[in-house]
C-alpha positions as CSV (number, residue, x, y, z in Angstrom):
1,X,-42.9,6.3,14.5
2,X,-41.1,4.5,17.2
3,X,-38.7,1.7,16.1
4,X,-37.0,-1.1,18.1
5,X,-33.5,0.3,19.1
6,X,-30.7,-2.2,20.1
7,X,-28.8,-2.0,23.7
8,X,-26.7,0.7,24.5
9,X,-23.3,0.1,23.1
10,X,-24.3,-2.3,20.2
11,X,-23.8,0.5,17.4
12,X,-20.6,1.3,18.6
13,X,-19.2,-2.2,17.6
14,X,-17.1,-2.2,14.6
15,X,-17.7,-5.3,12.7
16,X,-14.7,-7.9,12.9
17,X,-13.3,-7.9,9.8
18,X,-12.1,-11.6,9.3
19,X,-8.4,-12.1,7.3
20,X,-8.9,-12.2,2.8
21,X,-9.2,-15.6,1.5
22,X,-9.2,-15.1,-2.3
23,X,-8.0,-12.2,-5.0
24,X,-10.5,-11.4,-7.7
25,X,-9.3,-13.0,-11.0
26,X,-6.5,-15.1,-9.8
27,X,-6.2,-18.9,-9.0
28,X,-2.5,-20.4,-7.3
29,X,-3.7,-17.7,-4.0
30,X,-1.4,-18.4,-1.0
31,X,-3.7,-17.4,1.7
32,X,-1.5,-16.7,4.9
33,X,-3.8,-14.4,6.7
34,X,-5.8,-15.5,8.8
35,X,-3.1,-18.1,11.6
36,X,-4.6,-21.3,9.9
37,X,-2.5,-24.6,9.8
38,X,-0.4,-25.6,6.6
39,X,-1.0,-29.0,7.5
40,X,-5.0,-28.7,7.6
41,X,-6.2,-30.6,10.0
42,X,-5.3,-34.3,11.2
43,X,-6.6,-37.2,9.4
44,X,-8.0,-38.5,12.3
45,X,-10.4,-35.1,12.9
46,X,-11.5,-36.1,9.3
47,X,-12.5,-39.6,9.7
48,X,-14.0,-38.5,13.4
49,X,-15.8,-36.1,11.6
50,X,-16.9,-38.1,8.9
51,X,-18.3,-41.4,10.9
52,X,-20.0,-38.4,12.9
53,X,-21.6,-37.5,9.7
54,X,-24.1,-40.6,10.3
55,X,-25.8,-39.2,13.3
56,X,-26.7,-35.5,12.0
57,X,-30.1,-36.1,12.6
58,X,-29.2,-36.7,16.8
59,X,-28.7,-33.8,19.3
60,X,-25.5,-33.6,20.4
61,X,-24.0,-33.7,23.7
62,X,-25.2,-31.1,26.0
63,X,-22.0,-31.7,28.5
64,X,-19.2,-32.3,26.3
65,X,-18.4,-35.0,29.1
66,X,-16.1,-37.0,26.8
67,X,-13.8,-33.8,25.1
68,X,-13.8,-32.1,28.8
69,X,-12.4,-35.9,29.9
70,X,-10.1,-35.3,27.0
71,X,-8.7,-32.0,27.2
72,X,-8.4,-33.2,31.2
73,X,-6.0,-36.2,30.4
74,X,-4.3,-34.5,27.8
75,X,-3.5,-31.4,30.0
76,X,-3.6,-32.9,33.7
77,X,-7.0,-30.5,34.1
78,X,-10.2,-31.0,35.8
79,X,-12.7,-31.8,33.6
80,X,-15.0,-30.3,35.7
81,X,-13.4,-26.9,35.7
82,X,-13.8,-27.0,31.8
83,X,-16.6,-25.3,29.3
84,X,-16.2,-25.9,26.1
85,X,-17.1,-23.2,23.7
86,X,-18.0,-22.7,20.1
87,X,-14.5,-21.4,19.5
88,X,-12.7,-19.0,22.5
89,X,-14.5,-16.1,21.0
90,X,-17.9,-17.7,22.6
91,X,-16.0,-18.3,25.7
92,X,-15.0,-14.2,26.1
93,X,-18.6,-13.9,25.1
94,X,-19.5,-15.6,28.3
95,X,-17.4,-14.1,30.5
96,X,-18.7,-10.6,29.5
97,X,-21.9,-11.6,29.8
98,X,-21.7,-13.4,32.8
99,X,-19.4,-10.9,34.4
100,X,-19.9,-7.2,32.7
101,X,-22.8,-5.1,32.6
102,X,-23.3,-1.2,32.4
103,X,-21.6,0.3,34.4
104,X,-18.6,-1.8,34.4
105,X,-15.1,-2.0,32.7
106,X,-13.3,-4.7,30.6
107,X,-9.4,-3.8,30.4
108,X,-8.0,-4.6,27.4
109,X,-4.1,-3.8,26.2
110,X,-3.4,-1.2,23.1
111,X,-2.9,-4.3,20.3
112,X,-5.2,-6.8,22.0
113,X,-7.1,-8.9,20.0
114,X,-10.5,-7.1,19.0
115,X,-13.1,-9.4,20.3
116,X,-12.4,-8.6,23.9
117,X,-13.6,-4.7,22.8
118,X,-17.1,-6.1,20.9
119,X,-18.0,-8.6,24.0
120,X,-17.7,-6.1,25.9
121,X,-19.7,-3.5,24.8
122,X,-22.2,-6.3,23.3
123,X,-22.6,-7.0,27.6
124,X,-23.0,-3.0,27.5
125,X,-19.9,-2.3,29.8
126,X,-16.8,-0.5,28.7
127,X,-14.0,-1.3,26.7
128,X,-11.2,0.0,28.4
129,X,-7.5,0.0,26.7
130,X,-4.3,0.4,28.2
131,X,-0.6,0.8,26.8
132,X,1.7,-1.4,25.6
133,X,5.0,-1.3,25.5
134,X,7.2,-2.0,22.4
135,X,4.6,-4.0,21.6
136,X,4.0,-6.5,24.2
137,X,1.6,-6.4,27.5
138,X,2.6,-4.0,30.2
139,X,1.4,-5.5,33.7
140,X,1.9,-2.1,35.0
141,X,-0.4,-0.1,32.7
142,X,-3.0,-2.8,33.1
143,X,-2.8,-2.4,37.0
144,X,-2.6,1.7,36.7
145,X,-5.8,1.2,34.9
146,X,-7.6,-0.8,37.6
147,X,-10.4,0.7,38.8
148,X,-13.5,0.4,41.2
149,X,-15.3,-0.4,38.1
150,X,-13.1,-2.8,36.3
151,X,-14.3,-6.8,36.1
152,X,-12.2,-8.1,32.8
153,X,-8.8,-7.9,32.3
154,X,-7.9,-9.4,28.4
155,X,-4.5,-10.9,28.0
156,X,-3.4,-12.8,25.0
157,X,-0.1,-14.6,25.4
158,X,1.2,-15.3,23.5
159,X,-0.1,-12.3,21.8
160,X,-2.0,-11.3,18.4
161,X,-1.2,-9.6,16.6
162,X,2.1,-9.3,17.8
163,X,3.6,-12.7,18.3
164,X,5.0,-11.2,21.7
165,X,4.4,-13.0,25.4
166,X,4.3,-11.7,29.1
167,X,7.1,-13.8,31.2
168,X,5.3,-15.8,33.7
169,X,6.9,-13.8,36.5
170,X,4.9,-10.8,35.4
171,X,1.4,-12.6,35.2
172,X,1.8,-13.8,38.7
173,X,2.4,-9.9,39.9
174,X,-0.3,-8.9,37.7
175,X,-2.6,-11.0,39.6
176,X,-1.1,-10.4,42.5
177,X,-1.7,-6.7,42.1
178,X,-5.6,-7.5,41.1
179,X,-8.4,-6.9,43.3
180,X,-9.9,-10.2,43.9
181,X,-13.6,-9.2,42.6
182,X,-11.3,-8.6,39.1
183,X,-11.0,-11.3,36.4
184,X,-8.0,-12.2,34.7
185,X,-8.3,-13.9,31.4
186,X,-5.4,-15.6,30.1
187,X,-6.1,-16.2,26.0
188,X,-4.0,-19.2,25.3
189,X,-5.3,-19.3,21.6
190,X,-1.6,-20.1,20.6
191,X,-0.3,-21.5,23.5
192,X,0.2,-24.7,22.0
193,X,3.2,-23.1,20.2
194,X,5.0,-21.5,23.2
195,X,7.4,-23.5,24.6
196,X,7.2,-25.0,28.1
197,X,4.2,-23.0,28.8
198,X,0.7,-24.2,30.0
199,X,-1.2,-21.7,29.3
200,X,-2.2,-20.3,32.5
201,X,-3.5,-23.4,34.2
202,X,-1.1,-23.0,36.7
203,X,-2.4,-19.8,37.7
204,X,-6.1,-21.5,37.4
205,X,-5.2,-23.9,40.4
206,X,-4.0,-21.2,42.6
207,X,-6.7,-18.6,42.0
208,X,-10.0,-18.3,42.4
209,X,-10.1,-14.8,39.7
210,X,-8.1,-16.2,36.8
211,X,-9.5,-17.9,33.9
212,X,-7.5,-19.7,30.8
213,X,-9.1,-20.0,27.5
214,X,-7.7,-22.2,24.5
215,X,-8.9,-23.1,21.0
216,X,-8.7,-25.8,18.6
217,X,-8.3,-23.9,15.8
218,X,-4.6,-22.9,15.3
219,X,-2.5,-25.7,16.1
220,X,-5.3,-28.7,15.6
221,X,-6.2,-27.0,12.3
222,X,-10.0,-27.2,12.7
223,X,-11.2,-23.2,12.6
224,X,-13.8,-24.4,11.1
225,X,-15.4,-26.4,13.6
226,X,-15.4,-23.9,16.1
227,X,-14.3,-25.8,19.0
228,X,-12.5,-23.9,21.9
229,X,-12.4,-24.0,25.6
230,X,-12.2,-22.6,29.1
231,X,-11.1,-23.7,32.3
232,X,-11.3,-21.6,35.4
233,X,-12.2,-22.4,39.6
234,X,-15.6,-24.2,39.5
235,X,-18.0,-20.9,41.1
236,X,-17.0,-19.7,37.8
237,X,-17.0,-22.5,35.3
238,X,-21.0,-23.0,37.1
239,X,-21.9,-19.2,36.4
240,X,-20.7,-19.8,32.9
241,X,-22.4,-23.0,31.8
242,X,-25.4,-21.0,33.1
243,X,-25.3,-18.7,30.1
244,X,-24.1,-21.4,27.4
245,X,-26.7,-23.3,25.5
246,X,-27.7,-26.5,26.0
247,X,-26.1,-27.8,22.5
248,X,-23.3,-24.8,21.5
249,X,-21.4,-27.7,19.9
250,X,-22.1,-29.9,17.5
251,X,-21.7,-33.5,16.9
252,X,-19.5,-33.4,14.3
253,X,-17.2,-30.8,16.1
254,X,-17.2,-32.4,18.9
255,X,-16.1,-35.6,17.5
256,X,-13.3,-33.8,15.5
257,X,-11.9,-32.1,18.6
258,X,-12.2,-35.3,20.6
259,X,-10.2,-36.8,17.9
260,X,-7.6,-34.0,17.4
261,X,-6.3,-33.4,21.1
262,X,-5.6,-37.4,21.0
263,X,-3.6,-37.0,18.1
264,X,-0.6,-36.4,20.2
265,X,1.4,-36.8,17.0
266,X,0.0,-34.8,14.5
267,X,0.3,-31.7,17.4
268,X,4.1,-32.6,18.0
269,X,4.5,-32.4,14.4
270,X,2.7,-29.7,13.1
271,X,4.3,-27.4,16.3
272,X,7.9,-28.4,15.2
273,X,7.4,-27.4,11.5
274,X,5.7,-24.4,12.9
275,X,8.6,-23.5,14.9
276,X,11.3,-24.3,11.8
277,X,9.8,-22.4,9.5
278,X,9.0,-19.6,11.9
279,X,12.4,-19.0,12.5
280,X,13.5,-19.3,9.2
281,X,10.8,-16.4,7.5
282,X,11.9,-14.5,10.5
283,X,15.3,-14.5,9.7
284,X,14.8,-14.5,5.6
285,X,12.7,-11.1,5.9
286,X,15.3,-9.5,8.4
287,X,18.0,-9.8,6.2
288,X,15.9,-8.2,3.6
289,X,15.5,-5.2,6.0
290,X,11.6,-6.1,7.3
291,X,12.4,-6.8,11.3
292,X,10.0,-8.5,13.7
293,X,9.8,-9.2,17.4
294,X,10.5,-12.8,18.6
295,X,7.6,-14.9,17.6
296,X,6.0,-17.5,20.0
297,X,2.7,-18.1,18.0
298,X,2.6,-19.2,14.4
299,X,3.0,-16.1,12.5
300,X,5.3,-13.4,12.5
301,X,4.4,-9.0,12.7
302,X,6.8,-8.0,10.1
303,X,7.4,-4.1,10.5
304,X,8.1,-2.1,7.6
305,X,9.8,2.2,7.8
306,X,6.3,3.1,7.4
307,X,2.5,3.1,6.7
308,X,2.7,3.6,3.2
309,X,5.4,1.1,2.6
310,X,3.5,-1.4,4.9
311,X,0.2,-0.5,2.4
312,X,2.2,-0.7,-0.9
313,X,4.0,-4.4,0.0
314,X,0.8,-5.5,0.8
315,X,-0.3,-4.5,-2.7
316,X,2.2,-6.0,-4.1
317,X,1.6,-9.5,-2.0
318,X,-1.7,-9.2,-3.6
319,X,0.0,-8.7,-7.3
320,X,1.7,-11.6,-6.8
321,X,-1.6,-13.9,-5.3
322,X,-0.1,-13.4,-1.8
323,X,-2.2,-12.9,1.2
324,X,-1.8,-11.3,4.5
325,X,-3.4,-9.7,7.4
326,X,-3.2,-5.6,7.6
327,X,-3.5,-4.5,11.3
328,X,-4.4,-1.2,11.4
329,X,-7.1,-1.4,13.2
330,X,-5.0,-2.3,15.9
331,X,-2.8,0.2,15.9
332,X,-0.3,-1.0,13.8
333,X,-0.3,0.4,10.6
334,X,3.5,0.0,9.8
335,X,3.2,-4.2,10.1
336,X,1.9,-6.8,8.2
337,X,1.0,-10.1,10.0
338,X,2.3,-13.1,8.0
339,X,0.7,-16.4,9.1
340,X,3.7,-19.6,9.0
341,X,2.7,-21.5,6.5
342,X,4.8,-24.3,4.8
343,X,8.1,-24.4,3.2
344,X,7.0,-23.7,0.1
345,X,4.7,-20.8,1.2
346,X,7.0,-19.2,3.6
347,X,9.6,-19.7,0.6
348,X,7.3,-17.5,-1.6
349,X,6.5,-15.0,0.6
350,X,9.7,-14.2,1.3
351,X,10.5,-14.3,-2.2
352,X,8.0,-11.8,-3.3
353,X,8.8,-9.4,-0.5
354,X,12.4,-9.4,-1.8
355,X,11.2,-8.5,-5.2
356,X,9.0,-5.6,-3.5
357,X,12.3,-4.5,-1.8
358,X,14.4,-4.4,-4.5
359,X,12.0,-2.3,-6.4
360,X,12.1,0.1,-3.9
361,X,15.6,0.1,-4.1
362,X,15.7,0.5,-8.0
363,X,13.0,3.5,-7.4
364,X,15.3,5.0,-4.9
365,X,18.0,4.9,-7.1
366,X,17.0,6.1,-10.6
């Protein structure tokens, strides 16, 4: 008997696997997996949110015309070069869709972040994934991989996994390099924590192939509200809206974002403790022998001598009600990803990985 079979390249999507919240059996978890804000989100998102609450029962939006105003006066942007997404992820959703088909190839780079793989082969064209180099993005191998076929090119910068950016001088010979029927996306998901860095919107102005994308979710604190963004020349900011549903976001969402990106404060603040405390769990896990490359996002790739060491602090993170991100599956077995939380969490992770160290040492020794 026939049965219904999905498009060609859904089965060979591995499922995201989202960052561990909790630990069976244990309460006091310090949950430092998954890039969220310490701070949670700003009070003002929560009263937004709340006086929202009243109006559940009316359709939302269907233009976002007051958060693409917003985001435009916050940002010096056209609001009429800006979708607004249910998170970035629906955003690269788009774009594949809009722009990827059989046939065609979405270039990705060897420790990119996984969506860009699933939306594409959920659009049915074909992942395609270059080097890195020493973990961050190699304009080079993304431009060797060019081909006839290729209509995407992913870049997180700064990066995750890795924490690591592309200088601005390489973007602009990447693009250069492009064919102009390619796409450049420019995933500014923790742009907000780069300093003196917009994101890509520069490039935006000056190029009719290169699209930013940006979130509310790290630095505003409100994953989950699924709010994110896009901005890109208008032909394509048009296709996309094409695609997106009439009400993606909701009121409440809406309202929280809308509050968050004028809360100018709250973003200054919680990006200073950000970068304090970044530094400083940097520095306290290098001294224990766990190195990392320069962070510009809010967490920090710590590398460990191997795979099994990597596997067996993690265990003991866990022992301890610790939580933190494994990234195997992309290609970096040897590293844990340690989201920046607050003093007192970067305090105890550090504090537990120094207990894991110095029972290695007292194993090595007896």
């Amino acid at each position: 008997m026939a049965r219904p079979t999905p498009q060609p390249g859904i089965l060979d999507i591995a499922l995201y696997q989202g960052g561990a919240s909790h630990i069976d059996g244990m309460a006091n978890v310090l949950k430092l997996s998954s890039n969220e804000n310490p701070a949670g989100p700003p009070q003002s998102a929560k009263d937004a949110i709340k006086n929202a609450s009243m109006d559940m029962h009316r359709y939302p939006s269907t233009d976002h015309a007051d958060l693409r105003a917003a985001l435009g006066a916050r940002f010096g942007l056209d609001p009429k070069k800006i979708i607004c997404g249910a998170g970035s992820d629906e955003i690269i959703a788009f774009l594949c869709q809009a722009y990827a088909g059989v046939g065609d190839e979405v270039i990705y780079t060897e420790h990119g972040f996984g969506m860009y793989k699933i939306s594409a082969r959920a659009a049915g064209a074909t992942p395609v994934k270059v080097k890195e180099r020493n973990r961050v993005v190699s304009t080079k191998a993304i431009l060797d991989g060019v081909t006839d076929k290729t209509k995407l090119v992913f870049i997180a910068n700064p990066a995750n996994p890795t924490g690591t950016m592309v200088s601005q001088a390489r973007i602009r010979d990447l693009i250069n390099g492009l064919p102009p029927h390619v796409i450049l996306v420019l995933d500014g998901a923790y742009a907000e924590f780069a300093d003196d860095y917009d994101g890509g919107a520069s490039f935006v102005e000056k190029h009719d192939n290169v699209v930013m994308t940006r979130t509310f979710s790290k630095l505003y604190g409100l994953g989950g509200l699924r709010v994110g963004w896009g901005y890109a020349a208008q032909p394509i900011i048009d296709v996309l809206n094409r695609v997106r549903g009439p009400f993606n976001l909701s009121g409440p969402a809406l309202a929280g974002a809308l509050a968050a990106v004028n809360d100018v404060d709250f973003a200054r603040t919680a990006k200073a403790e950000n970068a304090k405390w970044r530094s400083w769990l940097a520095e306290a896990l290098a001294e224990l022998g766990v190195p990392s490359d320069v962070s510009k996002a809010n967490f920090i790739l710590a590398r460990f001598a191997s795979t099994d060491e990597a596997e067996a602090c993690d265990d003991f993170l866990k022992s301890k009600g610790v939580i933190v991100r494994r990234v195997g599956g992309y290609g970096l077995p040897y590293c844990l990803r340690i989201t920046v939380g607050d003093e007192a969490g970067c305090r105890r992770v550090a504090h537990v990985i120094g207990q894991f160290k110095e029972g290695q040492s007292k194993e090595a020794q007896s």
